[in-house]
C-alpha positions, 0 to 999 in steps of 0.5 A: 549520633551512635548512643553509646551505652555503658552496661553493667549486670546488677542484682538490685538499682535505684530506680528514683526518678529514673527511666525503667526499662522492664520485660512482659511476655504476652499474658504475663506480669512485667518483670521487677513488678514488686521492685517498681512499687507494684505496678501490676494493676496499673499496667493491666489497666494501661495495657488495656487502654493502649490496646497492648498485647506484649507483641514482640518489640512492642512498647508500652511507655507509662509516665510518672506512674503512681506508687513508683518511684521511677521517673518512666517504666517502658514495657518492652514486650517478647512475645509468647513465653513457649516461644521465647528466643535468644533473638526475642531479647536482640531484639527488645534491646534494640528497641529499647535503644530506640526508646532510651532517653538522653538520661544519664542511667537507664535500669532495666528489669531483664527476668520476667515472672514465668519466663525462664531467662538465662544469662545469655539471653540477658546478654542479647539484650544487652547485644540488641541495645549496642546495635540498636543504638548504631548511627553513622552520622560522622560527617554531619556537622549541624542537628546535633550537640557540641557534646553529643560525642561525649554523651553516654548512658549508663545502664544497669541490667538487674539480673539474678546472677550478673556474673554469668551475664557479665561473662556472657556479655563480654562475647557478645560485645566482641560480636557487637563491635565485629558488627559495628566495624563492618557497618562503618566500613560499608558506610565510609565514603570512598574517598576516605576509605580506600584500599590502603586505609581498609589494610590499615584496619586490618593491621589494627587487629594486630593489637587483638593478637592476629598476624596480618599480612599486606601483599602489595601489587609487586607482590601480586604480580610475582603470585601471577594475580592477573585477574585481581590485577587487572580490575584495579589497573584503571584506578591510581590507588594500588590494589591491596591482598591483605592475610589475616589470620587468628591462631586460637585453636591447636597448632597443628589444626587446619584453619578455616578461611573466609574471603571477601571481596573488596571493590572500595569504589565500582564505577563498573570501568569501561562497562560504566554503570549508570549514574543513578545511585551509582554512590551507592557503590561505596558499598561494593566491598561488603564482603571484605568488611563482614570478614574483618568484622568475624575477624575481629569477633573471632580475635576479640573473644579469643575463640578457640580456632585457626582462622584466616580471612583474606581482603581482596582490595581494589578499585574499578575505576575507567581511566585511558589505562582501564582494562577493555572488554575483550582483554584476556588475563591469566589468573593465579591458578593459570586459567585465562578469563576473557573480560566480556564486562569490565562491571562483572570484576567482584568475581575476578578479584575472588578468582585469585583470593580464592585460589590463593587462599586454597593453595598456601592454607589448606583449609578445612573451608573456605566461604566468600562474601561478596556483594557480587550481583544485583541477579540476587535481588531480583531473585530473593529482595533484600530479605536473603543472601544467596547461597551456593555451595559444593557441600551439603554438610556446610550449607547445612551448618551455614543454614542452621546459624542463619536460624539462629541469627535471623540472617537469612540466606537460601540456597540457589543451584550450581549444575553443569548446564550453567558452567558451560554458559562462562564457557569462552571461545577464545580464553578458558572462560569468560567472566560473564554468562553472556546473558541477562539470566541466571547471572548469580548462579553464572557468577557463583559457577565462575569462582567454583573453578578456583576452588579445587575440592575443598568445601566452599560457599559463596554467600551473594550478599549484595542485597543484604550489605547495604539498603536492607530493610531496616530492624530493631537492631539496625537502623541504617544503611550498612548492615554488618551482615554476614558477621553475626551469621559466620560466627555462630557458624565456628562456634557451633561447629569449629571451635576446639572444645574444653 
């Protein structure tokens, strides 16, 4: 079940025989001790005896502790004060969530004596606990309560200025719920999620304020998106391109675009993949879903930007009507692509994607999520997303946002000797590297051809989507990378200031 937490910024909360949850950094008193009846003697002595050293994400849990009137105080450590980060309280609040009782109020003490905590930070906390407490758990229908749904913990955050962590939470709270649609996305099924119902979702931000645009297949094919097009040809749910654009910065200030790729279902077509964890391909359209995410963020906060983000939606199924390897199909852009492999389709629904969004925005960037090879994953894990790009300044400011968010990407090559290998003898070009080598710097060489000269970067996220290692703010399978990371990027970088 996902813990749904109702959070509130307060000076002062009654903690009688309720769960505390308080702050220590290593060397340091908890934070609220006079509050908690003066615990520094008693969580000195406990700290010793468990062996407790305030590590980061650590935990110390004290039960009916004397000369307290709360129930249970867990001390949440951070880590060393000098080295203290906005992701040190993500992170806490994710654990806290963890460790968060079926109570019906939760007081935390978020200012530790010595540790200079500002409103932001209070609000990562609070950030940390909404994604800590995610759980895709929809479809069970036994291990839980009949009124689990209904269940909510009321938290109390005891700050010194809770306006300006309220204020600084109601971003943070768009940020968490952009995060949280993408990993429900990533996470539905494929017969329940398909490229329609994944439009619905995008019309829903309609109610944020963005414009959305559905272009369906007949449309497409007047555009002339003969790649896009053929990848979803096998399947019998039609192929959907949908336009999202938020309009928060000046009128006539270039947008900034995002584009992701949305295989709802991959079988690989004809060039079938193999049955194990095939299921897992329920997941092929990460991309997509960490771009609706950021557009919801974007939207839901009200950032001061021109934004659009394109879903290319489709499914590679392997019916009598399948695209073969061997066929030959003309891209938006007039290209020809011979299909070497029917399973290499992510880079052909982006091919038109991109250079759609290219030709009618004008965009000051452009950046593609895909979770295009598993190449990625045997070069970097599921630990870091790959990055490609034709610009220095805009890998520069996508890597300075992955510090700041923990999502960590690392910059691969693109060069002339790789372009040549998606070279082709009978079309312009061919979708694969014709080998099992360098195949995501041969993919990334591929899109680079729709793009023109516009800054661009394409972010390689299959192993970070979906099956990354598991973290204090995320405990399951989908991850909602990529949102977090992008919406730092605009808010560093190109939102409209005053």
């Amino acid at each position: 079940m996902t813990m749904k937490f109702s959070i509130s910024f307060v000076k002062t909360a009654d903690i009688t025989d309720k769960t505390v949850i308080t702050f220590a950094a290593e060397g340091g008193a908890p934070a609220g001790s006079e509050a908690l009846g003066g615990i520094d003697s008693l969580y000195r002595k406990a700290a010793a005896t468990a062996g407790f050293k305030a590590k980061p994400a650590s935990s110390l849990d004290l039960l009916s502790p004397a000369d307290s009137e709360a129930a249970r105080i867990i001390v949440l450590g951070l880590g060393k004060a000098d080295q203290l980060v906005a992701n040190s309280y993500l992170r806490a609040g994710g654990k806290a969530a963890s460790l968060a009782p079926k109570a019906e109020t939760l007081v935390v003490f978020a200012e530790s004596a010595g540790v200079a905590t500002v409103a932001g930070n209070v609000a990562e906390f609070a950030l940390g606990m909404m994604l800590g407490g995610y759980n895709f758990d929809r479809f069970k229908t036994t291990g839980r309560d009949e009124d689990d749904e209904a269940k909510e913990i009321a938290v109390e955050i005891v700050t010194t200025d809770p306006d300006a962590a309220e204020t600084a939470f109601a971003e943070r709270k768009a940020i968490g719920d952009g995060v949280m649609l993408a990993r429900e996305l990533v996470n539905l099924p494929a017969n329940v999620l398909g490229p329609r119902e994944f439009a619905d979702k995008a019309k829903e931000l309609e109610s944020l304020g963005a414009r959305v645009e559905i272009l369906d297949e007949t449309k497409m094919r007047e555009l002339g998106m003969g790649a896009l097009l053929g990848v979803a040809q096998g399947s019998t749910r039609p192929p959907i391109l949908a336009v999202i654009e938020w309009n928060g910065g000046e009128t006539d200030e270039r947008p900034i675009a995002f584009v992701g790729k949305g295989v709802v279902f991959d079988t690989g077509g004809i060039s079938i993949k193999p049955a194990a964890s095939m299921e897992d391909m329920k997941g092929d359209m990460g991309g997509a879903a960490a771009v609706i995410g950021l557009m919801h963020t974007l939207a839901a906060r009200k950032a001061k930007v021109n934004a659009v983000g394109i879903l290319g939606l489709v499914e590679n199924m392997p019916d009598g009507n399948a695209q073969r390897p061997g066929d030959i199909v003309t891209s938006m852009s007039g290209q020809t692509i011979e299909v070497i492999n029917t399973d290499a389709e992510g880079r052909l629904v982006l091919a038109d994607a991109l250079y759609y969004c290219n030709e009618r925005f004008k965009p000051r960037f452009m950046i593609d999520l895909a979770t295009l090879t598993g190449a990625v994953m045997v070069a970097l894990g599921a630990h870091r997303a790959g990055l490609f790009s034709n610009d220095d300044g805009l890998c520069a400011e996508l890597a300075k946002a992955a510090d700041t968010t923990d999502e960590k990407i690392w910059r691969l090559p693109l060069g002339e000797e790789y372009d040549r290998m998606v070279d082709s003898r009978f079309a312009d070009m061919r979708n694969t590297g014709g080998s099992r080598y360098a195949g995501s710097i041969t993919a990334a060489q591929f899109l680079k051809r729709f793009v023109g000269e516009t800054p661009w970067a394409h972010l390689d996220i299959a192993g970070t989507a979906m099956g990354a290692p598991k973290s204090e703010i995320n405990r399951g399978w989908a991850s909602g990378f990529g949102v977090r990371l992008l919406d730092e990027l605009v808010r560093c970088h190109y939102e409209t200031r005053g």
